[in-house]
C-alpha positions in Angstrom: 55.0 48.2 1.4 56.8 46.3 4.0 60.7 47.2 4.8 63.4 44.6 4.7 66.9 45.2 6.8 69.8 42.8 5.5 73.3 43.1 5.3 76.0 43.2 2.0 79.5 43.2 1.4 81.0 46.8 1.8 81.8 46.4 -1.7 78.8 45.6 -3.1 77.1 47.5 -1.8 79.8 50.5 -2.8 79.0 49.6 -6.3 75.2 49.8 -5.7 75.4 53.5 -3.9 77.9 54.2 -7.3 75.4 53.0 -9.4 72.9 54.8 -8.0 74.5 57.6 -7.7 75.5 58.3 -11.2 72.3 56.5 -12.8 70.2 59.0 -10.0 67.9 56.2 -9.0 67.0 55.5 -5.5 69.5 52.5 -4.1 66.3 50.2 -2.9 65.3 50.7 -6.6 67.7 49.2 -8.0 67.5 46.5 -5.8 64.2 45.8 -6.2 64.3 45.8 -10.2 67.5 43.6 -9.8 65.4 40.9 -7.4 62.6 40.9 -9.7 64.6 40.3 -12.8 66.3 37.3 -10.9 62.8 35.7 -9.1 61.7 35.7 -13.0 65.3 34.3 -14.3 64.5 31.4 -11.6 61.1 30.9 -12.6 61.9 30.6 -16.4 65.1 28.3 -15.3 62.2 25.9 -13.0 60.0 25.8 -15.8 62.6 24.7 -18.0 63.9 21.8 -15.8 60.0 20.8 -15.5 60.4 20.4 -19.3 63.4 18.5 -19.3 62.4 15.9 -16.3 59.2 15.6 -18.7 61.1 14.5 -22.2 62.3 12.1 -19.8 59.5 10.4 -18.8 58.5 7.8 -20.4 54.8 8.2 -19.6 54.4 11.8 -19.9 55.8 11.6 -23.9 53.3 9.0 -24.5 50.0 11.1 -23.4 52.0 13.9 -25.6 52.4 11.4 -28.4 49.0 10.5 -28.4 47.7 14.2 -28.0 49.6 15.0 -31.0 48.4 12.0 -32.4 44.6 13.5 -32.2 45.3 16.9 -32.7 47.2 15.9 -36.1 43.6 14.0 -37.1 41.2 17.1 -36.1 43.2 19.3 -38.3 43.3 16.5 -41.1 39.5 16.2 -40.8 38.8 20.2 -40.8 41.1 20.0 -44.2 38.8 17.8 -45.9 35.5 19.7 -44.5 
């Protein structure tokens, strides 16, 4: 495991030592739960834009169209099998 030195405001990090004091949980634990749970918000939040810049794209909804388009006539054909 690698070590990382950085700095915080006094008072955040007064309310981390408080924290960690009265949850009993080592102070660079809650830290790294804390970084983890936001590096996933971020991910999620990417992922979502991805999405967005896609329904706007002209191109990109037609390949979907036309996948759905496909799909919608293999499951009709498995229906009448």
């Amino acid at each position: 495991m690698a070590t990382f030195t950085s700095s915080l405001p006094d008072d955040l990090l007064q309310q981390l030592a408080d924290y960690a004091d009265r949850i009993g949980v080592a102070k660079n634990k809650i830290i790294e739960k804390a970084l983890r749970v936001y590096l996933d918000e971020m991910k999620r939040a990417e992922y979502a834009q991805s999405y967005r810049r896609a329904s706007q794209d002209v191109d990109i909804m037609m390949v979907a169209e036309e996948g759905m388009a496909e799909y919608i006539r293999h499951i009709d054909s498995e229906d009448k099998e």
